[in-house]
Backbone as CSV, one residue per row, in Angstrom:
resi,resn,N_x,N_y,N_z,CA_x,CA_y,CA_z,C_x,C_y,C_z
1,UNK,91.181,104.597,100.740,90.273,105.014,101.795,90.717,106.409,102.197
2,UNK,89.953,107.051,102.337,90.261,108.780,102.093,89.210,109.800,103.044
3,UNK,89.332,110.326,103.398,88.206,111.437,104.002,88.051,113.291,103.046
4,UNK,87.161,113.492,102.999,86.726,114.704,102.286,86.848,115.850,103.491
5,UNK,86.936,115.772,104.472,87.580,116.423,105.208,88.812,116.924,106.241
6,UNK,88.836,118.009,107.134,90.196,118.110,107.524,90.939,117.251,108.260
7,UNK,90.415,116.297,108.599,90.676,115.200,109.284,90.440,113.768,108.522
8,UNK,91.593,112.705,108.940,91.623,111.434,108.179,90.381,110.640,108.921
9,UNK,90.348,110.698,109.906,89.453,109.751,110.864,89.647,110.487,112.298
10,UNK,88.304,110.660,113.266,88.618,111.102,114.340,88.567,109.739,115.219
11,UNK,87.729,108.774,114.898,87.206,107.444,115.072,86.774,107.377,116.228
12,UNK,86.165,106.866,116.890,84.582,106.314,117.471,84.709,107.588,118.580
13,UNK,83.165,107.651,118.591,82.692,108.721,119.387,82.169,107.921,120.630
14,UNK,82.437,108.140,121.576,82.295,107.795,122.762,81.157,108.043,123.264
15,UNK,80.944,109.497,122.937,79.648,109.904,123.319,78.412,109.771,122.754
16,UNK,78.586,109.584,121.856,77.309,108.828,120.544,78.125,108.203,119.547
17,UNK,77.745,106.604,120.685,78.204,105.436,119.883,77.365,104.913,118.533
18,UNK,76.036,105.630,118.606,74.824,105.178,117.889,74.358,103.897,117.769
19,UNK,73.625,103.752,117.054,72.409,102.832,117.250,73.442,101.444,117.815
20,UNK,72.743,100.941,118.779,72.467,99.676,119.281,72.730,98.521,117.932
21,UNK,73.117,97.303,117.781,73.471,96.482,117.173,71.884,95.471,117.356
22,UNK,71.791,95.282,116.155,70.102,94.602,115.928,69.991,93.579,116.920
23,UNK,70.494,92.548,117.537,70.181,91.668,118.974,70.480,92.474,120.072
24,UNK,70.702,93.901,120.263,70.623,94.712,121.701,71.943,94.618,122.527
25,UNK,72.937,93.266,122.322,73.929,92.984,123.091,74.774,93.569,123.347
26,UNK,75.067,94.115,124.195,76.650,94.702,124.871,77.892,94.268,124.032
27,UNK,77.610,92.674,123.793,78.794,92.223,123.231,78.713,92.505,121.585
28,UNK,77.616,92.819,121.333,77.753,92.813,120.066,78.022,94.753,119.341
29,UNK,77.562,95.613,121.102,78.133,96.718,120.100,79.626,96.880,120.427
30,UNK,80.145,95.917,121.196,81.582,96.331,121.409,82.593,95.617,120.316
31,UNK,81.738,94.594,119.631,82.560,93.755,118.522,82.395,94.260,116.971
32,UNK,81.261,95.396,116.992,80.925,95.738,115.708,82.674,96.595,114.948
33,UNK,82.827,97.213,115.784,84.575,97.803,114.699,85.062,96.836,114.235
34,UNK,85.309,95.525,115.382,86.396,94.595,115.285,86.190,93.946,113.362
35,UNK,84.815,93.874,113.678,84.082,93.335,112.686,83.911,94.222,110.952
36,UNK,83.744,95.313,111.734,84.348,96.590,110.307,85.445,96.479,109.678
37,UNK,86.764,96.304,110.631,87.992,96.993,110.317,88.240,95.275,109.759
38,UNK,88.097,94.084,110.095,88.166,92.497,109.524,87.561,93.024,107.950
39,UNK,86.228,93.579,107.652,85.792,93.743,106.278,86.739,94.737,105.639
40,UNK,87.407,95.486,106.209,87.953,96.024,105.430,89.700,95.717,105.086
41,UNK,89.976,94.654,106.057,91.331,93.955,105.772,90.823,92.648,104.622
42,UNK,89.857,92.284,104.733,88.795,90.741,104.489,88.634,91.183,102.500
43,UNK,88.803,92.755,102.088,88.871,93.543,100.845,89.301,92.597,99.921
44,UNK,88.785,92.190,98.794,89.439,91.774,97.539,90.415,92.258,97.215
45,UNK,89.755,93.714,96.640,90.375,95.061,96.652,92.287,95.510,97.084
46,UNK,92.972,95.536,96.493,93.586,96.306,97.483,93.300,97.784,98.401
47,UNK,93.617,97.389,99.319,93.196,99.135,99.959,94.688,99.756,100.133
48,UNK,94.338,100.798,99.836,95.719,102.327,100.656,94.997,103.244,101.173
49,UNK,95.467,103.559,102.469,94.669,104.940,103.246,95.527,106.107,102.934
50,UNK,94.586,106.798,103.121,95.475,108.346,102.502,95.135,109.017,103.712
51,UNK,96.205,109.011,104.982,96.083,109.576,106.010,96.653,111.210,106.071
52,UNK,95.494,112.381,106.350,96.093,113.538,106.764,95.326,113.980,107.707
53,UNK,95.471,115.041,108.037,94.990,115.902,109.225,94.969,115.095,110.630
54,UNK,94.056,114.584,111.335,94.480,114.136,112.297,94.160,112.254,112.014
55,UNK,93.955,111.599,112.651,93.713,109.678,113.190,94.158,109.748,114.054
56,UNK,92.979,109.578,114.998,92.762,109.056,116.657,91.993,107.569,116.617
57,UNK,92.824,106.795,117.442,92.068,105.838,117.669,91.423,104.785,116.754
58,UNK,90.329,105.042,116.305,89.603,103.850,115.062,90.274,104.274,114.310
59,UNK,90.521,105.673,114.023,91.154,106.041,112.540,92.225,105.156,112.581
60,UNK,92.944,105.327,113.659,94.181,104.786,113.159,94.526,103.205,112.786
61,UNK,93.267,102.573,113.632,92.951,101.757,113.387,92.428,100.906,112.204
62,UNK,91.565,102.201,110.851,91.028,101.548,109.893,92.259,102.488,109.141
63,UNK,93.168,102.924,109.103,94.550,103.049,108.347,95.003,101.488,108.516
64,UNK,95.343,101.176,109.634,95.962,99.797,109.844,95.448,98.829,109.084
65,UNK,94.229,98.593,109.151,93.278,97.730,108.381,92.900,97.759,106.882
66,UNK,93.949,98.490,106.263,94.344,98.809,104.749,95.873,97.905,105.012
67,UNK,95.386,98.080,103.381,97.083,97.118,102.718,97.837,97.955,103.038
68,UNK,97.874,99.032,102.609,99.146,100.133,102.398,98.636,101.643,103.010
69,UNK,99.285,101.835,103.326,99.350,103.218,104.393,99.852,104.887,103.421
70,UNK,99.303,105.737,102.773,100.077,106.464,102.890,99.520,108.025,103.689
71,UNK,100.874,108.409,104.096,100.572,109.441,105.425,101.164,110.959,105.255
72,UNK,100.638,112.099,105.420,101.138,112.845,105.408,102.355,113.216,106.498
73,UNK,102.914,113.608,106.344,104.505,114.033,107.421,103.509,114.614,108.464
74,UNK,102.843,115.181,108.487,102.654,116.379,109.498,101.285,116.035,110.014
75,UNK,100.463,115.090,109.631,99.727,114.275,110.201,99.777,113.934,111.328
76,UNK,98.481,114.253,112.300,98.741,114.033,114.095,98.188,112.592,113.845
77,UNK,98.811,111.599,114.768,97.896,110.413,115.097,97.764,110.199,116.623
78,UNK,96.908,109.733,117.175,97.348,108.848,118.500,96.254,107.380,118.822
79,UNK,96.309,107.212,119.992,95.153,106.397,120.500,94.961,106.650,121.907
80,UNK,94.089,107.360,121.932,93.959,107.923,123.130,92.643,106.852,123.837
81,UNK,92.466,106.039,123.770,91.475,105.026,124.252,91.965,104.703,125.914
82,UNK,93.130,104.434,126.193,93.207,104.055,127.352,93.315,105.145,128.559
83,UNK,93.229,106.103,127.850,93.133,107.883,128.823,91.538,107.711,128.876
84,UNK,90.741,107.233,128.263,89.406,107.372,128.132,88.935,105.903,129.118
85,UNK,89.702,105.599,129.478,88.542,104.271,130.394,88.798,102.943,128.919
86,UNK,88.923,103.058,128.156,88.734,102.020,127.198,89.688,101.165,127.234
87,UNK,89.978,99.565,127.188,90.866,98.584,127.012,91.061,98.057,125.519
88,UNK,90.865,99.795,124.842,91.204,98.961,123.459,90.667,97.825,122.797
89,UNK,89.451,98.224,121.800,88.638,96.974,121.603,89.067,96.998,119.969
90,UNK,88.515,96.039,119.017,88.515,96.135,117.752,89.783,95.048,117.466
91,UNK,90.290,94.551,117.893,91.350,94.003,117.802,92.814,94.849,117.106
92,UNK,92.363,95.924,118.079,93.972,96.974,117.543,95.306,96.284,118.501
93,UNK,94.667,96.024,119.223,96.278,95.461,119.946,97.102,94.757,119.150
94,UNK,96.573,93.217,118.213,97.265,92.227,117.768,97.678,93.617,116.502
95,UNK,96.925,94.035,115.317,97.439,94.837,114.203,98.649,95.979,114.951
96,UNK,98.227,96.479,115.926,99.572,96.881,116.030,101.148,96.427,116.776
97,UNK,100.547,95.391,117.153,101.997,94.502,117.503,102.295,93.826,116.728
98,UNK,101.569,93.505,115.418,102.258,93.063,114.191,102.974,94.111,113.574
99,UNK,102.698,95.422,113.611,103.357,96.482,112.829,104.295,97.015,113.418
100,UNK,104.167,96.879,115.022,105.152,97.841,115.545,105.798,97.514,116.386
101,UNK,105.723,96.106,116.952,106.099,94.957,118.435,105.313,96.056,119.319
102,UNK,105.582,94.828,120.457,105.129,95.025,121.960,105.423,96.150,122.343
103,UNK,106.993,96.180,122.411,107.210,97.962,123.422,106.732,98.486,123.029
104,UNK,106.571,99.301,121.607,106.190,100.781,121.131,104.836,100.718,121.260
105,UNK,104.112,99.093,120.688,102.810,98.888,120.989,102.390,99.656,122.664
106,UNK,103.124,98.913,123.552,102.808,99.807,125.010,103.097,100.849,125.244
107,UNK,103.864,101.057,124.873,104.360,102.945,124.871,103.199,103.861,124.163
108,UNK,102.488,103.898,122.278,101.986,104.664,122.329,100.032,104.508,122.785
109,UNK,100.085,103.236,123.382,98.772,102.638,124.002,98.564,103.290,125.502
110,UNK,99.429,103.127,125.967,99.294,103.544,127.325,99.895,105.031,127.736
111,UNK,100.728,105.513,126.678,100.730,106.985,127.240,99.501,107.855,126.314
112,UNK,99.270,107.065,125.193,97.688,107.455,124.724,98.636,109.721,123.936
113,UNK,100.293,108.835,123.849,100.659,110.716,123.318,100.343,110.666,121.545
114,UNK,99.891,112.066,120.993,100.161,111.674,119.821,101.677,112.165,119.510
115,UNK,101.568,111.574,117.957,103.315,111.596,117.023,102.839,111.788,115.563
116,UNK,103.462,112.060,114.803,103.234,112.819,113.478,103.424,111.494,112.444
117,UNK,102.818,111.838,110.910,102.966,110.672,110.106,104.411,110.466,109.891
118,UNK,105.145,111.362,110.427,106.856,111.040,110.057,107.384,110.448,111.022
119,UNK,106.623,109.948,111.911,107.310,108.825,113.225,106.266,107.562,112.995
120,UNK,105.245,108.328,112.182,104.430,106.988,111.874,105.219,106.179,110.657
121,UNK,105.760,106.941,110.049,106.451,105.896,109.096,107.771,105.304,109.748
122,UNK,108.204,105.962,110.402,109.864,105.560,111.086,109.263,104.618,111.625
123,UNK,108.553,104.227,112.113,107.725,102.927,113.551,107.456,101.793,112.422
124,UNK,106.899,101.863,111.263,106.340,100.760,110.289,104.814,100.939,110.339
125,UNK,104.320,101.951,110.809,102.850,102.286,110.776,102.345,102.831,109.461
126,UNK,103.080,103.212,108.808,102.542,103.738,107.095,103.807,103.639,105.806
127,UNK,103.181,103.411,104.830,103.741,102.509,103.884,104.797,103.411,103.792
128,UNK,104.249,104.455,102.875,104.839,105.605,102.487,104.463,107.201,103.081
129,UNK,105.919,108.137,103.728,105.375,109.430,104.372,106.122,110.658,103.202
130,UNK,105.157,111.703,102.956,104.926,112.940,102.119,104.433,113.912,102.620
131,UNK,105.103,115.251,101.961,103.870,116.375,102.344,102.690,116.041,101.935
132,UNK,102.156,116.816,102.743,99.925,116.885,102.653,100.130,117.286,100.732
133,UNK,100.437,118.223,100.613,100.119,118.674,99.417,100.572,117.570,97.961
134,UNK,101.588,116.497,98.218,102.077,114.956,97.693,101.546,114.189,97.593
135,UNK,100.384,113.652,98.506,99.363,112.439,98.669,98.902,112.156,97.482
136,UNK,98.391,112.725,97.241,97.420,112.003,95.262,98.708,111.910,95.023
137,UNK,99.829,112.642,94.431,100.520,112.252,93.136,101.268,110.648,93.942
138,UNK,101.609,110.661,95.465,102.044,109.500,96.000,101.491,107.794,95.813
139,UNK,100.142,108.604,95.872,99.197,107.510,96.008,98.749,106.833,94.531
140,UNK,99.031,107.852,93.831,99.099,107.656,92.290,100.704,106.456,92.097
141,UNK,101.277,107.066,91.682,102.937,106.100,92.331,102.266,105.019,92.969
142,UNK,101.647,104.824,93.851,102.030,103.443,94.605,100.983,102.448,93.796
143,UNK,99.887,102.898,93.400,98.777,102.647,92.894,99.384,101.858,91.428
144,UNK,99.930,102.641,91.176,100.235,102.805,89.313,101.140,101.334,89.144
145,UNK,102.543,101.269,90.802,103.315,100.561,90.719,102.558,99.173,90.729
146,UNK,101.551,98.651,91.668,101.180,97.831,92.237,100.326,97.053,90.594
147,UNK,99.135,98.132,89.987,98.394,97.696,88.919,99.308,97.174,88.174
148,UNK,100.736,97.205,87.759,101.612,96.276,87.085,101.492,95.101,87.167
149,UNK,101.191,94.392,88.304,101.464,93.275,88.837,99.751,92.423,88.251
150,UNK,100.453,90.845,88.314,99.241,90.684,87.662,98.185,90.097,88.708
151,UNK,96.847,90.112,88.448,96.150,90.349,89.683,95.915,88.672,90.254
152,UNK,96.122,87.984,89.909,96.235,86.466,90.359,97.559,86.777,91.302
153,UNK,98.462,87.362,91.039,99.703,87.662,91.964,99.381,88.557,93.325
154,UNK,98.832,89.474,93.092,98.292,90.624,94.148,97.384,89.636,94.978
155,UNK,96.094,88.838,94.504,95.373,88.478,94.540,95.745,87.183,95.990
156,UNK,96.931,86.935,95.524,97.705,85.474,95.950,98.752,86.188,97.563
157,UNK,99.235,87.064,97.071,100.070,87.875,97.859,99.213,88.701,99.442
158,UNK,98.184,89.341,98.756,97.253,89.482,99.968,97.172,88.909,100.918
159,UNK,96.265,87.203,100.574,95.870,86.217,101.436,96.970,86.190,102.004
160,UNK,97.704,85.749,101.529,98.883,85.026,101.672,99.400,85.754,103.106
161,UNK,99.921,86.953,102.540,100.336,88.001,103.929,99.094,88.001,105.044
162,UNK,98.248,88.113,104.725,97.240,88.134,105.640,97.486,87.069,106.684
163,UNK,97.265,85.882,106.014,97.166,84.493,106.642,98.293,84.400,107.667
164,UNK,99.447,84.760,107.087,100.646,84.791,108.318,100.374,86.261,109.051
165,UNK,100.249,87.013,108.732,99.943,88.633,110.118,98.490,87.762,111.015
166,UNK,97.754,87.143,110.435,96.793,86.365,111.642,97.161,85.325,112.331
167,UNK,98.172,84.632,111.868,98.630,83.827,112.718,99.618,84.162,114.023
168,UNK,100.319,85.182,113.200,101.380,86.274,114.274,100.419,86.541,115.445
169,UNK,99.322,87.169,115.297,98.382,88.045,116.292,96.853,87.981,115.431
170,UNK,96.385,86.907,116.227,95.122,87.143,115.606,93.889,88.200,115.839
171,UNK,92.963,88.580,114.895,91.774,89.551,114.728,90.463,89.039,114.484
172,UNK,90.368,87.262,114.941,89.287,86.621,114.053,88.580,86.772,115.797
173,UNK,87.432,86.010,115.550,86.556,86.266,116.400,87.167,85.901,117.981
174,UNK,88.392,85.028,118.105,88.401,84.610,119.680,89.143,85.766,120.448
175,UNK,89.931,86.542,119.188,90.226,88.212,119.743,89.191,89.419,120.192
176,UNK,87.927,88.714,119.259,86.761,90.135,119.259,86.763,89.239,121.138
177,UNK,86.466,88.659,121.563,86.116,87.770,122.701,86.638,88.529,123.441
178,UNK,88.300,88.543,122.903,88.911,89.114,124.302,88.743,90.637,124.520
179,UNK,88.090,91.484,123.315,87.868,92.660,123.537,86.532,93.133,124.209
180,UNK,85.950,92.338,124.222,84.409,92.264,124.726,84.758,92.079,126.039
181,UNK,85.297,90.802,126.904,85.809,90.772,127.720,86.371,91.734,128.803
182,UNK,87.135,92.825,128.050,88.110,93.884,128.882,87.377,95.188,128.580
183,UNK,86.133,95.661,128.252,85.028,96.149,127.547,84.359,95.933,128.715
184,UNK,83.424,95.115,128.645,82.826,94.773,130.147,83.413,94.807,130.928
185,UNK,84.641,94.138,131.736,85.605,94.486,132.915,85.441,95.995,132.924
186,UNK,85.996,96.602,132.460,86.002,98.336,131.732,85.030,98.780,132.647
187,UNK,84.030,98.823,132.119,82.715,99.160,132.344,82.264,98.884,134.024
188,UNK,82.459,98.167,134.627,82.346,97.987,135.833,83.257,98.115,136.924
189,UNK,84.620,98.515,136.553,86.182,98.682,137.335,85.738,100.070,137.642
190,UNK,85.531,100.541,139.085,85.625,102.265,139.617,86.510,102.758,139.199
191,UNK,87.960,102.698,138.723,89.203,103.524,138.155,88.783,103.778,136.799
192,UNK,88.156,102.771,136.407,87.686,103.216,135.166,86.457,103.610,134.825
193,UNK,85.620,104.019,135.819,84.044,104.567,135.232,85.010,106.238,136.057
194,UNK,85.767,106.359,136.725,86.097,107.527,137.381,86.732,107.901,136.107
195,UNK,87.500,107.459,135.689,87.962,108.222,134.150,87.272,108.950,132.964
C-alpha cells in the first residue's frame, strides 16, 4: 500500500468528509473507516505499507491495518484527532494498544505531537525503518523474504495472528459501537464543538 505522492496518507478530511453513507446515518458515516481499515486487515493478500512523507491520523491508521509496516526514518507521523474535537473513531485505539500498550497509546493520542518513522519503529509501529531513498529495495527484501514461505503457511499465520491481536483488543463491530458512541458524545459536548 503506497501513495504516488509526497505524502503517505494525510487521512480523513474533516472538512469534506464526502458523500453521506447510502442509509444517511450518522452512525454509519462514522463506522465507514472502521470498516475500510477491517477490509484491509480482513486482505488475503499480505499487505506492507510503504510509509513516507507525512501519516496523520487514518494514514497512520491504514499503515497499522497492513501486515507489515515499512517506514521511512524521516517520515512525520502523528494523530492529531483529539486536538481536533475527535474521540478517535475507526477502531485505532485497540490497533494501537496492541502495537504500542496503553501509555505510549495515551501519550501520542492525547498530546496529538508528531515523531518520525525512526521512533515509529523504536515504539513497534513499523516493521522495518530506512532512508526514503531505501524503501523499494527494503520492501523488495521483505517481500522477496516472505514469498519463500509457502502460502498455506502465510495463509495460516495471518489468521492466526489476527485472531489473537482481536482478541487482545478488538476492531469487530462492538468496537465500531464504541466509536460511534464517543463520535456522537463528540459532537454534542461544548469543549468539543469549541475545538
Amino acid at each position: 500500500v503506497e501513495s504516488a505522492g509526497k505524502v503517505f496518507c494525510s487521512g480523513f478530511n474533516a472538512f469534506d468528509p464526502g458523500p453521506m453513507p447510502l442509509d444517511g446515518s450518522a452512525e454509519a458515516s462514522v463506522d465507514i473507516g472502521r470498516q475500510a481499515m477491517n477490509a484491509v486487515t480482513a486482505m488475503r493478500a499480505l499487505t506492507i505499507a510503504r510509509v513516507h512523507g507525512r501519516a496523520r491520523g487514518g494514514g497512520v491508521v491504514l499503515a497499522l491495518a497492513c501486515d507489515l509496516q515499512v517506514v521511512a526514518a524521516d517520515a512525520v507521523l502523528s494523530m492529531p484527532e483529539a486536538h481536533l474535537a475527535m474521540p478517535i473513531p475507526w477502531a485505532t485505539l485497540p490497533r494501537l494498544v496492541r502495537q504500542i500498550g496503553p501509555m505510549r497509546t495515551k501519550d501520542l493520542v492525547l498530546s496529538a505531537r508528531e515523531f518520525s518513522g525512526e521512533q515509529a519503529g523504536q515504539w513497534g509501529l513499523a516493521t522495518t525503518v530506512v532512508p526514503e531513498d531505501q524503501l523499494d529495495a527494503a520492501i523488495d527484501d521483505l517481500a522477496s523474504a516472505v514469498v519463500t514461505t509457502p502460502q498455506l503457511v502465510v495463509d495460516q499465520v495471518l489468521a492466526e495472528v489476527d485472531r489473537l491481536a482481536e482478541a487482545l483488543a478488538a476492531t469487530d463491530d462492538d468496537a465500531g459501537a464504541g466509536d460511534i458512541e464517543r463520535m456522537l458524545a463528540a459532537a454534542v459536548d461544548p469543549g468539543c464543538q469549541a475545538a
